[in-house]
VOLUMPA-44992 format. One record per residue: residue in three letters; x, z, y of N, C-alpha, C in turn. Coordinates in nm, 4 decimals. Example, Ala and Ser with C-alpha at 12.3 -4.5 7.8 and 13.67 -1.06 7.14 Angstrom:
BEGIN
<node ALA; <1.3190; 0.7800; -0.5690>; <1.2300; 0.7800; -0.4500>; <1.3200; 0.7800; -0.3300>> <node SER; <1.2850; 0.7080; -0.2250>; <1.3670; 0.7140; -0.1060>; <1.2900; 0.7870; 0.0030>> 
REM end
This chain:
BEGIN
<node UNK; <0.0831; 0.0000; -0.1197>; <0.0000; 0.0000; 0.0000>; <0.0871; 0.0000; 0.1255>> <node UNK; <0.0469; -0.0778; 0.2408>; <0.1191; -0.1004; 0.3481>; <0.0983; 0.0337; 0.4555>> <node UNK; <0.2085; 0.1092; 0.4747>; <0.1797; 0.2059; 0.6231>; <0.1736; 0.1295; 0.7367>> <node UNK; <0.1385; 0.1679; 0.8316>; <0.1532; 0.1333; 0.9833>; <0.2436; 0.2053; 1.0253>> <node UNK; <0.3322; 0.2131; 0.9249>; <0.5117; 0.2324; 1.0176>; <0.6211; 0.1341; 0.9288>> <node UNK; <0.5245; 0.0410; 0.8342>; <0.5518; -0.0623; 0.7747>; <0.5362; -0.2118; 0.8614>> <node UNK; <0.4359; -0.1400; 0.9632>; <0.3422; -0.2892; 1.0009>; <0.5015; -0.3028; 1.1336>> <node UNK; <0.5307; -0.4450; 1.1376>; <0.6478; -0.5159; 1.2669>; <0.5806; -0.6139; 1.3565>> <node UNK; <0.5302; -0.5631; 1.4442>; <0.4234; -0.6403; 1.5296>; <0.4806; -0.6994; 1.6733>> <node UNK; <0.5595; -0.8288; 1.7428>; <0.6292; -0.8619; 1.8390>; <0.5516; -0.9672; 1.8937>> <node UNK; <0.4928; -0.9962; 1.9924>; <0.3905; -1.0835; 2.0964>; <0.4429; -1.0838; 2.2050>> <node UNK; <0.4703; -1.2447; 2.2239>; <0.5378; -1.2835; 2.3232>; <0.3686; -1.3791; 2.3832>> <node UNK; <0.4187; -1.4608; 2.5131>; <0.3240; -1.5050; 2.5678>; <0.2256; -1.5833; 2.5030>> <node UNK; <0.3327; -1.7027; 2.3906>; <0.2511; -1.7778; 2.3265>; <0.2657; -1.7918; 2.1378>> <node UNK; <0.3140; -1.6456; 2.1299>; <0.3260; -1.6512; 2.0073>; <0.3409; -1.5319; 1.8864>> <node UNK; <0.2895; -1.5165; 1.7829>; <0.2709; -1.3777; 1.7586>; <0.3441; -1.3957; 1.6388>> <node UNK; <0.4300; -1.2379; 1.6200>; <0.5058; -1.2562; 1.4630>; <0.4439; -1.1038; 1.4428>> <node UNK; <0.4090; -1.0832; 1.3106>; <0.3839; -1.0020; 1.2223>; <0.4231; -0.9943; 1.0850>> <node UNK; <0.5028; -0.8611; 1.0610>; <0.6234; -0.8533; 0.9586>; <0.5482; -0.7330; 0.8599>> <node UNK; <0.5250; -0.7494; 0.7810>; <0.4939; -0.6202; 0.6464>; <0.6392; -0.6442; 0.5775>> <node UNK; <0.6412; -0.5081; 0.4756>; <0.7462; -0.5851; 0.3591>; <0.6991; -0.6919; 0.2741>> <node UNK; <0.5832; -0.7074; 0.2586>; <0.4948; -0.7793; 0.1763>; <0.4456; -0.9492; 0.2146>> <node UNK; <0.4175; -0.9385; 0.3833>; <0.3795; -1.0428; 0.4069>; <0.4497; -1.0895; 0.5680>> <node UNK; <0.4275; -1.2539; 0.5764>; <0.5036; -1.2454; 0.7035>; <0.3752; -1.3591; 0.8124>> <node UNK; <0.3549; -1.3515; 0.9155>; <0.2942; -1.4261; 0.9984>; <0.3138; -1.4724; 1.0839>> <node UNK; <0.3861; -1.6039; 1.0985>; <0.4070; -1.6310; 1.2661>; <0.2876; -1.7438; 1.3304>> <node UNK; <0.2172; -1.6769; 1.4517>; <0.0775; -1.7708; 1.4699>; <0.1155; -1.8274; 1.6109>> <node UNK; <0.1742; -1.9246; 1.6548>; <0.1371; -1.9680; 1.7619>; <-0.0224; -1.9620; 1.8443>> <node UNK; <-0.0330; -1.9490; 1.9324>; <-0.1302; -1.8858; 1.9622>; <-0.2180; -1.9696; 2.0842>> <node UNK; <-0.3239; -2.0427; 2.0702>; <-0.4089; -2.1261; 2.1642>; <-0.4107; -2.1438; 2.2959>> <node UNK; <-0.3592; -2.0024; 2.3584>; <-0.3766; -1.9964; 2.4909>; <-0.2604; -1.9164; 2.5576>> <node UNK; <-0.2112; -1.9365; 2.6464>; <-0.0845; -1.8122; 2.6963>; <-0.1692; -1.6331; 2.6631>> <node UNK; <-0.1229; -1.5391; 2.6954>; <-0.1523; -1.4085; 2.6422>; <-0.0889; -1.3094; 2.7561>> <node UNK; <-0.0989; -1.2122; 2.8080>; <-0.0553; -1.1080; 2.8827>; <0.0301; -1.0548; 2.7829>> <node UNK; <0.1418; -1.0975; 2.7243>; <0.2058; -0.9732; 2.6407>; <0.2391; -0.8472; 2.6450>> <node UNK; <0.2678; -0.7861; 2.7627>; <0.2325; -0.6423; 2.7787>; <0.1312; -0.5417; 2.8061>> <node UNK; <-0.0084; -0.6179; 2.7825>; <-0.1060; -0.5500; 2.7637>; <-0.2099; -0.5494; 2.6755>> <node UNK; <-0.1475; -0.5919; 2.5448>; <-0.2595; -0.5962; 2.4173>; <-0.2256; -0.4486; 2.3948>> <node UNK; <-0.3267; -0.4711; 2.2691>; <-0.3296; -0.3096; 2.1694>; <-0.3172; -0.3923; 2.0433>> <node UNK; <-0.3119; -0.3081; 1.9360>; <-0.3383; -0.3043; 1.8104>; <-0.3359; -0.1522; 1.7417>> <node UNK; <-0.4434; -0.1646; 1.6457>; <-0.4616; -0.0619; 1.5578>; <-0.4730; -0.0652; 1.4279>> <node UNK; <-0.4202; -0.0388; 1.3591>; <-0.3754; -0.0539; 1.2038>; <-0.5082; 0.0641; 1.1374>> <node UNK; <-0.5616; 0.0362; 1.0206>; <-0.6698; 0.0791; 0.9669>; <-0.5905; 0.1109; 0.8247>> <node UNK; <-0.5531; 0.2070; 0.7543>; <-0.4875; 0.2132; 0.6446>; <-0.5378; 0.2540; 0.5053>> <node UNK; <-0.6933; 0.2483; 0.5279>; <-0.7711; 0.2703; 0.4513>; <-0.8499; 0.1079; 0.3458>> <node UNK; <-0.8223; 0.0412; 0.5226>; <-0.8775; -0.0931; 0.4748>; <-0.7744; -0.2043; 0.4660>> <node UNK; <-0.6478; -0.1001; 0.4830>; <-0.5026; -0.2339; 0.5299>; <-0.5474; -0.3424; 0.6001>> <node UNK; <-0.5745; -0.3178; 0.6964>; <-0.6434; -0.4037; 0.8192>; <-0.5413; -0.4011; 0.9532>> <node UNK; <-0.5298; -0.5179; 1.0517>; <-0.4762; -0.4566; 1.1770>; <-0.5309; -0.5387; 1.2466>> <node UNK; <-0.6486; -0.4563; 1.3312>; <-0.6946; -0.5343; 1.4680>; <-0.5872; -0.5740; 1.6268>> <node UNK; <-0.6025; -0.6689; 1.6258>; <-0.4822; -0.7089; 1.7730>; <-0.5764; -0.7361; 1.8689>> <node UNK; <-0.5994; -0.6602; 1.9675>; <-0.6561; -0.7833; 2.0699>; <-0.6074; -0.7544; 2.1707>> <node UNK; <-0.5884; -0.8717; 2.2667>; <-0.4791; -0.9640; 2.3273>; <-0.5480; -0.9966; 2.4374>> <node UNK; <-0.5060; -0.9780; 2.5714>; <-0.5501; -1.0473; 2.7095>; <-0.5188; -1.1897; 2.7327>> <node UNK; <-0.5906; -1.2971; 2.7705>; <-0.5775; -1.4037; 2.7756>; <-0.5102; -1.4337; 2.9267>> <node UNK; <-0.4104; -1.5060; 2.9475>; <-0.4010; -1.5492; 3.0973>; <-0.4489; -1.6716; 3.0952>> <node UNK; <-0.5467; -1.6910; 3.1931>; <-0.6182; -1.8449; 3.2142>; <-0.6064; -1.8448; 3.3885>> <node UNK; <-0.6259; -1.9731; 3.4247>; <-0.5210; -2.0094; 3.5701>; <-0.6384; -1.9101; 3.6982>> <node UNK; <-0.8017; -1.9058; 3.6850>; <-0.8499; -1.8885; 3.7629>; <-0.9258; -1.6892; 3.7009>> <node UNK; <-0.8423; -1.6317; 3.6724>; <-0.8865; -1.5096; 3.6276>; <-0.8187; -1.4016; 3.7195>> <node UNK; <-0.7487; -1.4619; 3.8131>; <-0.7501; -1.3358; 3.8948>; <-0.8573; -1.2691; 4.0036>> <node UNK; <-0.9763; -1.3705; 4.0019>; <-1.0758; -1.4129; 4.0756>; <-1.1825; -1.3075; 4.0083>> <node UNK; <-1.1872; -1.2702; 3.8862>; <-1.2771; -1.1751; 3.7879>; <-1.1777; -1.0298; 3.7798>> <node UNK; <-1.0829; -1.0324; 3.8300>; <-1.0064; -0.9057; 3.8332>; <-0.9958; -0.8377; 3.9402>> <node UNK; <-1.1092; -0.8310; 4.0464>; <-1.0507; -0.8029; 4.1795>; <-1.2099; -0.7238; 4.1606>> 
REM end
């Protein structure tokens, strides 16, 4: 079973790597991303890990004010 001190989680603007010992993921990713302001939470019951990720899109500073 995987811990979440197993889980290697690194998100850059447009691209996400996720490292288990078990499994590996690298997802390029649809849209640029705020990389210093996602979360993730690892579920270790369901070996699950939710990511969610701020999108940067060109006219969103306009909804942030």
């Amino acid at each position: 079973d995987t811990k979440a001190t197993d889980v290697c989680l690194d998100v850059k603007e447009t691209y996400l790597d996720l490292r288990t010992p078990k499994y590996k993921l690298g997802l390029h990713l649809p849209h640029p991303i705020h990389s210093q302001e996602g979360k993730a939470q690892f579920f270790s019951e369901r070996q699950e890990l939710k990511v969610t990720l701020l999108m940067k899109r060109p006219m969103d500073f306009i909804n942030m004010q």
